[in-house]
Steps between C-alpha positions, in 0.01 A plus 500: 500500500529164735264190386452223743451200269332208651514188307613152558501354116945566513503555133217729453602716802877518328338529189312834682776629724719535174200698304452728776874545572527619141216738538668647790320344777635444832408112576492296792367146444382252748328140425289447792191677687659474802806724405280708271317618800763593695694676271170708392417564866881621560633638191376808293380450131342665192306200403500134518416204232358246713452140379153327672643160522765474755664286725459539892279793488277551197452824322179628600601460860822681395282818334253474869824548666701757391150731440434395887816675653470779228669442215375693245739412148325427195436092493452300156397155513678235302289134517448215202130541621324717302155473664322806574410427858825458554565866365245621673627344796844652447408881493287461766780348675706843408630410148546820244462270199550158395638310210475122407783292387626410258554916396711729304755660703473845288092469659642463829741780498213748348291341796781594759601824343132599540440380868775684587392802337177499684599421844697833449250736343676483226286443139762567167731250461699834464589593796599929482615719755609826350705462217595174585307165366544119564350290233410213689451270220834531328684594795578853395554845661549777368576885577335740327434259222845418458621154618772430769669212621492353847671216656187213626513565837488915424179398285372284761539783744348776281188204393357495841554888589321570180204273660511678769524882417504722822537240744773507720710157527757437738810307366405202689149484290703584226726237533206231560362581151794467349711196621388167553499341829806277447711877377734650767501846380769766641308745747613810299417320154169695516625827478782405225213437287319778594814696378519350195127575425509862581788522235305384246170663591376875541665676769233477827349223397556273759456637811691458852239507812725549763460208760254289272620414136487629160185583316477531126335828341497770211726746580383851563389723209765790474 
């Protein structure tokens, strides 16, 4: 899952690109309104941790203007005010929650796990398709209730298709979920992964629609 981190305090943004690197988050970060709102217009994401308090282009005006051209990803608010106009003020503006510094990075991660989990429908932090599960919390999956190993960028592949059961994603959405905008992926790296995965999962699982992507499923009852 990609994470557009907006924050211009250098240390706590390092501080939060390594915590959500470790969790398995994709993570481009950016210091400035001005580049934040660009890179939200252009750029695809599964949420984004937006500081209030920014240089060049604050973060309200941010929020107003990647909702204006459409954008729809999940949006917490990160601010050292703690006022509750100013919450209110921040989900009206298009905010999906909203957390007050200083704040416990384990709160923020159960905050982004669970935006994330709304935005697609989904409600367990279990996500199950068939016999297969991905604990989101502990960063898990497993196959018929027995664990199996897979490489981070085969887990970051299978995280957002289990998100998005029965949709069909090209490669190139594929691809924007799971490399960051400074990555240079192969064309073909895509479908290496999706080899990998359909090893390691049941047979039919993830399906090919011919022209348009893949789209993750339970196989057919026999």
């Amino acid at each position: 899952m990609r994470i557009l981190l907006v924050e211009d305090e250098l240390a706590l943004s390092a501080q939060l690109v390594s915590t959500l690197e470790d969790e398995g988050y994709v993570v481009d970060a950016v210091t400035n309104g001005s580049d934040a709102l660009h890179l939200g217009c252009e750029e695809s994401f599964d949420a984004a941790i937006l500081d209030l308090g920014l240089p060049q282009l604050d973060g309200l005006s941010v929020l107003k203007g990647w909702r204006k051209v459409g954008k729809t990803m999940p949006v917490i608010i990160l601010t050292a005010r703690d006022s509750w106009s100013e919450k209110v003020t921040g989900i009206d503006a298009g905010a999906d929650d909203y957390l007050g510094k200083p704040f416990h990075m384990q709160e923020l991660l159960a905050r982004l796990r669970s935006v994330i989990r709304r935005a697609t429908g989904q409600i367990d932090p279990v996500l199950s398709c068939g016999a297969v599960a991905l604990d989101t919390l502990a960063g898990k999956v497993t196959v018929n209730n027995l664990p199996i190993t897979l490489t981070s960028h085969e887990f970051k592949l299978l995280s957002w298709l289990m998100h998005h059961p029965g949709e069909v994603a090209s490669r190139t959405t594929l691809s924007e979920h799971i490399y960051s905008y400074n990555d240079d992926p192969d064309s073909n790296t895509i479908e290496v992964f999706i080899a990998r995965l359909r090893k390691k999962l049941p047979e039919g699982m993830i399906e090919t629609v011919r022209g348009l992507g893949y789209r993750l499923q339970p196989p057919p009852t026999r």
